[in-house]
PAKETOR-119855 format. One record per residue (C-alpha): residue in one letter; x, y, z. Coordinates in nm, 2 decimals, always signed. Example, Ala and Ser with C-alpha at 12.3 -4.5 7.8 and 13.67 -1.06 7.14 Angstrom:
residues 2
<fimi 'A' <+1.23 -0.45 +0.78>>
<fimi 'S' <+1.37 -0.11 +0.71>>
END
This chain:
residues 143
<fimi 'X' <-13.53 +21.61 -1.28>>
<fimi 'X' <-13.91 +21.57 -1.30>>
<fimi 'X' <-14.00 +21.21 -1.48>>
<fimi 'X' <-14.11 +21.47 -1.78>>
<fimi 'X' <-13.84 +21.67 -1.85>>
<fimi 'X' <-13.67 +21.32 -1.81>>
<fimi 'X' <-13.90 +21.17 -2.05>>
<fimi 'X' <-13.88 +21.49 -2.28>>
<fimi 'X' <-13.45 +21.45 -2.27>>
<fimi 'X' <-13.46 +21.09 -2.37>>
<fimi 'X' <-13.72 +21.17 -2.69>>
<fimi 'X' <-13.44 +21.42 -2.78>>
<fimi 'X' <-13.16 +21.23 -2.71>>
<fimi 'X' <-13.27 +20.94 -2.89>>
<fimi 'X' <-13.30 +21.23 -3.22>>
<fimi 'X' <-12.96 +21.30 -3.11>>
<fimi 'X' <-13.03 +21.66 -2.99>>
<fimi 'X' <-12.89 +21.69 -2.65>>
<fimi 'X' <-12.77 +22.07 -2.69>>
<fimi 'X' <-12.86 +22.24 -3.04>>
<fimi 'X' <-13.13 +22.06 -3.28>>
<fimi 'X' <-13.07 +22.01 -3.68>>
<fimi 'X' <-12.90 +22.30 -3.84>>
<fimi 'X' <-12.89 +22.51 -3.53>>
<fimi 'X' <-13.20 +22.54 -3.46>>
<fimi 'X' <-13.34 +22.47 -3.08>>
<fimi 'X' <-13.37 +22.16 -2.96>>
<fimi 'X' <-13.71 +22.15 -2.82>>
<fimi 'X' <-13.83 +22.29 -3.17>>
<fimi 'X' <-13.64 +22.06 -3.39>>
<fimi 'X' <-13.80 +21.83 -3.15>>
<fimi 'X' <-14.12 +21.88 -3.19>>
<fimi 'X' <-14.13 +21.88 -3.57>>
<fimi 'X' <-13.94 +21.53 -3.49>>
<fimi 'X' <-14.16 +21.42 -3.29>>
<fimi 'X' <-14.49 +21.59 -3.50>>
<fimi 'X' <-14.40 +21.44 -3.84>>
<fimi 'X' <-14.32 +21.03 -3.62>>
<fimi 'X' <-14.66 +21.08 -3.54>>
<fimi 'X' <-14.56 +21.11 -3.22>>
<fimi 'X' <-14.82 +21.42 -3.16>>
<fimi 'X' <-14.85 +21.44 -2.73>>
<fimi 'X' <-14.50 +21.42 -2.73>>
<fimi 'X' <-14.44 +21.70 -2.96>>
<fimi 'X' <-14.69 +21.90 -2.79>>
<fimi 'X' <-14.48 +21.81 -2.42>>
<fimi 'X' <-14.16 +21.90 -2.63>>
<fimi 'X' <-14.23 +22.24 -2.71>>
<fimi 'X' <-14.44 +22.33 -2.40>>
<fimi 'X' <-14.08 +22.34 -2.30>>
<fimi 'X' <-14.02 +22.65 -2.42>>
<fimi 'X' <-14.34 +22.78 -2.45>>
<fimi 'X' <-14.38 +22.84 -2.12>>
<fimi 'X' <-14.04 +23.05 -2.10>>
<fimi 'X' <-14.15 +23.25 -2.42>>
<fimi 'X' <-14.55 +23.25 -2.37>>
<fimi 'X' <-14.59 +23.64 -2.32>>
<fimi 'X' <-14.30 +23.71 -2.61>>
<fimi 'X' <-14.30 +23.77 -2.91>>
<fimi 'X' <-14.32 +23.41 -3.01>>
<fimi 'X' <-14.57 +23.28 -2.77>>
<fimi 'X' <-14.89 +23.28 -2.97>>
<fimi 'X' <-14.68 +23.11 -3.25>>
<fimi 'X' <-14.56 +22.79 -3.03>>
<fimi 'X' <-14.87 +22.82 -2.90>>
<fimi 'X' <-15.02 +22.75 -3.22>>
<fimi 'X' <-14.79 +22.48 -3.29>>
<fimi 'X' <-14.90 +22.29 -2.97>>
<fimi 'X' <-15.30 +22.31 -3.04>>
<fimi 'X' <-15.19 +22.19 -3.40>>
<fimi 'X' <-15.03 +21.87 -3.23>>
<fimi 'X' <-15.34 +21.88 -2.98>>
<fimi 'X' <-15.54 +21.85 -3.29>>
<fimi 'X' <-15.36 +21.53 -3.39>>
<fimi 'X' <-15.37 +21.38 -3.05>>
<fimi 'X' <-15.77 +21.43 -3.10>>
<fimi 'X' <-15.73 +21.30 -3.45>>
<fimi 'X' <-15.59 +21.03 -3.36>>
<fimi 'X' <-15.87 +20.89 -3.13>>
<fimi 'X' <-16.15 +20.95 -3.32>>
<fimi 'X' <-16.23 +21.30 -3.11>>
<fimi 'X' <-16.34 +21.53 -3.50>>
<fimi 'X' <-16.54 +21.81 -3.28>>
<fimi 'X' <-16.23 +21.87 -3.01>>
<fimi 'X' <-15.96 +21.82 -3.31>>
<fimi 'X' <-16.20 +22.11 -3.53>>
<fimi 'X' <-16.20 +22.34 -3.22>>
<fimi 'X' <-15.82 +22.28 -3.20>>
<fimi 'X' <-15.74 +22.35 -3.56>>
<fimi 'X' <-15.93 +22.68 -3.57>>
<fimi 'X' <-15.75 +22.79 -3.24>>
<fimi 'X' <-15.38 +22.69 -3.42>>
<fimi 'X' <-15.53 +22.85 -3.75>>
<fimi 'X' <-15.62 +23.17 -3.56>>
<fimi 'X' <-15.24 +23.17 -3.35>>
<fimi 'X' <-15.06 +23.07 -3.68>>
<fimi 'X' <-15.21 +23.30 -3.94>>
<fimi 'X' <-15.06 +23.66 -3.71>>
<fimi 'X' <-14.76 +23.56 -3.84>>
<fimi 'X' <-14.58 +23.60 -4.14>>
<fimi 'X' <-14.63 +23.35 -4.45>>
<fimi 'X' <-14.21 +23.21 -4.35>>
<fimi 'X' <-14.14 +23.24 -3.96>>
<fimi 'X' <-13.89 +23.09 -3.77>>
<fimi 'X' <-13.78 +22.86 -4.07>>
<fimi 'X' <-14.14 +22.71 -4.08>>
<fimi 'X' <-14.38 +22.78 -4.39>>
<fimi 'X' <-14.61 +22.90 -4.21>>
<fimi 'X' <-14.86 +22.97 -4.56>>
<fimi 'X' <-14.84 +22.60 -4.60>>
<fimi 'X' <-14.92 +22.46 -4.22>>
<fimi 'X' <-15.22 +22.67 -4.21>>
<fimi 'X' <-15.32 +22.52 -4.59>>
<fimi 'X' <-15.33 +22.20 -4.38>>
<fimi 'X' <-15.55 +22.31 -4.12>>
<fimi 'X' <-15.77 +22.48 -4.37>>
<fimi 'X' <-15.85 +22.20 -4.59>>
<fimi 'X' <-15.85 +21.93 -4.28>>
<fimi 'X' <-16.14 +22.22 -4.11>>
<fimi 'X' <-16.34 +22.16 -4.43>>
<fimi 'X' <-16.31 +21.79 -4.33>>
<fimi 'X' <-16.40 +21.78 -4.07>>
<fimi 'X' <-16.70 +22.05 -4.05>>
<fimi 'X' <-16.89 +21.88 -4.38>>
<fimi 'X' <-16.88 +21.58 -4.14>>
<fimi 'X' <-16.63 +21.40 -4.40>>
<fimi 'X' <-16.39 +21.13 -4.26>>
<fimi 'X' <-16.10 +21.17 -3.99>>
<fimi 'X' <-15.83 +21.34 -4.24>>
<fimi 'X' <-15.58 +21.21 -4.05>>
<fimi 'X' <-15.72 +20.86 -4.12>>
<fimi 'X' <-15.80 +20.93 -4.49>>
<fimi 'X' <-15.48 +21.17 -4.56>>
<fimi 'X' <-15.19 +20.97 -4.34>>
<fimi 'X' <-15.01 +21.19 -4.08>>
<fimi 'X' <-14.89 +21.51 -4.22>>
<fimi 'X' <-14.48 +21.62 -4.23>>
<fimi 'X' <-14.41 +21.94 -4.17>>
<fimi 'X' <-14.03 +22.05 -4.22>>
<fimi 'X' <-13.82 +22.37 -4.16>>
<fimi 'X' <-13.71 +22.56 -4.44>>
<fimi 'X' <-13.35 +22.55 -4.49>>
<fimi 'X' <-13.10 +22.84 -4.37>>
END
């Protein structure tokens, strides 16, 4: 086992999600949302590159995909870097919005009302909204 799949298995075990996540739902997801709303925004992004990369050219890809630059955002964010997080946000905003408003228990309506109103931010060269707002929780919708 590579020392990042080793690295991505003890962030999940340490969540307690060595085979399913919460509620059934896939572990690397669950884990990225677990990761996403510690603040814990590379490792989310590393989390659900798992499956990603199985599920890049499906159905789903854009959508993770969009999920990942969202985190990628943060990671920017994070450090200061407002032009590379704005470029990131309107790259999740433009994956995010093919899909419908609810999609794979996420509210999708409501992440991309976060990465509209942090885009206005940012572009009227306002203050890091990751700074000025806190780090943002995003939950799955219940079964």
């Amino acid at each position: 086992m590579s020392s990042k799949a080793e690295k991505i298995a003890a962030i999940l075990a340490e969540m307690g999600w060595n085979d399913r996540g919460e509620d059934g739902v896939d572990r690397y997801y669950a884990g990225y949302f677990g990761c996403f709303n510690r603040g814990l925004f590379y490792e989310a992004h590393e989390v659900l590159e798992q499956i990603w990369q199985e599920q890049r050219d499906g159905p789903n890809g854009l959508f993770y995909k969009g999920l990942i630059q969202l985190a990628g955002a943060c990671v920017h964010l994070a450090k200061g870097r407002k032009g590379p997080a704005a470029a990131l946000l309107r790259l999740a905003r433009t994956n995010l919005e093919r899909y419908p408003a609810a999609y794979e228990r996420l509210d999708v309506r409501r992440v991309l009302v976060l990465i509209e109103r942090w885009l206005e931010k940012l572009e009227a060269g306002g203050v890091n909204p990751l700074v000025e707002e806190g780090r943002p929780k995003i939950e799955l919708l219940k079964a």
